[in-house]
C-alpha positions, -999 to +999 in steps of 0.1 A: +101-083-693+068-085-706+054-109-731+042-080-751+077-068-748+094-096-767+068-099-792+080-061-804+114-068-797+113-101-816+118-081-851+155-066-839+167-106-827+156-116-865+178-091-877+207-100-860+197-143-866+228-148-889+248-116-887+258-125-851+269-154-833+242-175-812+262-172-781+256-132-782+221-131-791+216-156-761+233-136-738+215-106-748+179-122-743+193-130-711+201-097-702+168-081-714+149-103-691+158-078-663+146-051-684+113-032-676+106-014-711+082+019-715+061+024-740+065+061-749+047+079-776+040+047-799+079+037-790+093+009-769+122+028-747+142-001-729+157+026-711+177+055-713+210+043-724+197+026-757+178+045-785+138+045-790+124+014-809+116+020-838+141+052-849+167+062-871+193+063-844+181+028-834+191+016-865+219+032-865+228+016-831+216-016-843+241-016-880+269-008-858+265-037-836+256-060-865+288-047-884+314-043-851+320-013-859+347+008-834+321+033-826+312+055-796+277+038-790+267+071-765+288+107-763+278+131-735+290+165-743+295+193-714+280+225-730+292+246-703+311+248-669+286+265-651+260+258-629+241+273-597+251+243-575+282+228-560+271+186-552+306+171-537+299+143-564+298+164-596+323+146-622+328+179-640+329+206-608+364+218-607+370+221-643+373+255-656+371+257-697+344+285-704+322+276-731+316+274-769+293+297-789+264+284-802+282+278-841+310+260-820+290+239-800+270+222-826+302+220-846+312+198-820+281+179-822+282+175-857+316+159-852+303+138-832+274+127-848+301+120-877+315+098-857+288+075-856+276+079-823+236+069-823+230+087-786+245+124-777+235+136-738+241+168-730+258+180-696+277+205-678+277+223-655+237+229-658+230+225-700+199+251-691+220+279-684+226+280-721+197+303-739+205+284-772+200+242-759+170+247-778+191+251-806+221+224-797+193+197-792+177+207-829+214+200-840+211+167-828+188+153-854+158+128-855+187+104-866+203+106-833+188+099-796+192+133-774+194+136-736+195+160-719+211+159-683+197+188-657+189+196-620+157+213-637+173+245-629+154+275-649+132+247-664+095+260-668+068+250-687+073+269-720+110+259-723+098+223-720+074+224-747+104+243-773+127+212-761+099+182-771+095+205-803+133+209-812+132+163-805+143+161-775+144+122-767+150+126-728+148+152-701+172+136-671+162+154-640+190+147-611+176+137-580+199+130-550+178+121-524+139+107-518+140+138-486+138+176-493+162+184-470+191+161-477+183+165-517+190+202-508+218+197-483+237+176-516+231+204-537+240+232-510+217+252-522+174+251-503+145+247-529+166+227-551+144+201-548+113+220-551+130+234-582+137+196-592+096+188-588+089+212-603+110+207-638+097+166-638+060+178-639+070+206-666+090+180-687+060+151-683+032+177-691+054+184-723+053+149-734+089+140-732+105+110-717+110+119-687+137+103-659+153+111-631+191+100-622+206+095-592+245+088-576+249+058-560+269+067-525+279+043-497+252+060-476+223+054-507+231+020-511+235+011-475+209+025-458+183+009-490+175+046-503+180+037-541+146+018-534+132+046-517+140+069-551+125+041-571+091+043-549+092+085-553+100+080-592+069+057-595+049+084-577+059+112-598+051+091-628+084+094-650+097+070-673+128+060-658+149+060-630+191+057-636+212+053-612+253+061-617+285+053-599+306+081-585+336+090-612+369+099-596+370+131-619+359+166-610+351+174-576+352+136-569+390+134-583+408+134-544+377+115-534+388+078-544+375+063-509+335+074-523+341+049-554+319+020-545+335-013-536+327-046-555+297-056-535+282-020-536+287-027-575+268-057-575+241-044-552+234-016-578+232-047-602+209-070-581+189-038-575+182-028-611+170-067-619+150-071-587+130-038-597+127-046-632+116-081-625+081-063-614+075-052-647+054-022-636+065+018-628+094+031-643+125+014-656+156+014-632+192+013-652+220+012-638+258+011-649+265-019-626+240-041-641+245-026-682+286-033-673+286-062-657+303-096-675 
């Protein structure tokens, strides 16, 4: 991380100098050393999976940690069941429970929010086939970080635009391969990944935080493409670039020989240091390295 880095992440260790014990606060400047921070609309965004600094939400965040509180620290919430592709790794594909109206949805996510959660993502299915996200993100708040997950399908430049105006806090574009074809041979479907292009530009030209997300396979980590994805994610310019383990739910629920073993696990960990560690392009975080002991 850089120097710059610490010296605006130096007010949030005095905060905690006291309130938690040394041992944590050392272990978590040891963690952030393998962080690559963006700086995003006057914020610092250590990545994806913790809210801007400074915000409401990261405050939020920040009490709950201070205080221990028995809190969900992120909440992803599937808006719908559909969506126009069928990728043998989806965690909700199978699942077949319709949808809430608008009123019920953000019912849910005021629940949620009254649970103390200081980060809501939502998913699917494909979040985008809903006309009203607009409306679901707006529920969200400013005192809550938003993400939305998407494989940019129906994403165009005026929908973009609503979603940084309704507070979006990030658009995360799913991107399962550095190649066209095989990106489009995971999705079954061809121009998915032109479709996929197409949405990052839309969502950086918007001025959100913009990443894309990938799953980590046996093939992806063994034949070095999750370094490949990190090289097309500098060149597209977005913010981050998060990479996820399969989840033995959904279409990946008979799949258990796709979960990675212990040394893929901690090659997804060495990979989102080793990246970070050049302190330039986007951010890589992983669930391997955020998880680990």
């Amino acid at each position: 991380m850089r120097i710059g880095d610490w010296i605006r992440l130096s007010p949030v260790f005095w905060r905690c100098v006291g309130k938690l014990p040394l041992g944590h606060l050392r272990y978590l400047a040891g963690q952030m050393r393998y962080e690559n921070p963006q700086r995003h609309e006057g914020r610092l965004r250590i990545n994806s999976f913790f809210p801007p600094i400074p915000s409401a939400a990261f405050d939020r965040f920040l009490a709950a940690v201070i205080e221990r509180k028995r809190i969900p620290y992120s909440t992803y919430f599937a808006v719908t069941d559909q969506c126009p592709y069928h990728c043998g790794h989806c965690s909700y594909g199978e699942h077949q429970v319709g949808r809430l109206d608008t009123a019920g949805a953000i019912g849910v996510i005021r629940q949620i929010k009254g649970l103390g959660s200081p980060t809501i993502g939502l998913t699917g299915g494909e979040p985008l086939l809903r006309k009203d996200i607009v409306d679901l993100v707006r529920a969200i708040g400013e005192d809550t970080a938003s993400i939305v997950f998407t494989t940019g399908h129906q994403l165009n430049k005026e929908r973009a635009e609503k979603l940084r105006e309704a507070g979006l806090g990030c658009l995360m574009i799913g991107v399962e391969a550095e190649e066209e074809g095989e990106h489009d041979a995971v999705r079954g479907a061809a121009g998915s990944f032109a479709e996929a292009m197409r949405a990052i530009e839309y969502s950086l030209e918007a001025g959100l935080y913009t990443a894309i997300s990938t799953v980590g396979t046996h093939e992806k980590i063994g034949r070095g493409s999750l370094g490949k994805m990190a090289e097309l994610a500098e060149r597209l310019g977005v913010h981050e670039f998060r990479v996820l383990e399969p989840i033995p739910t959904g279409r990946m629920q008979r799949q258990v020989a796709e979960l990675p073993s212990a040394e893929e696990t901690a090659a997804m960990a060495e990979f989102h240091k080793q990246w970070n560690r050049r302190n330039k392009g986007p951010a890589v975080s992983s669930f391997a390295y955020l998880e680990a002991d």
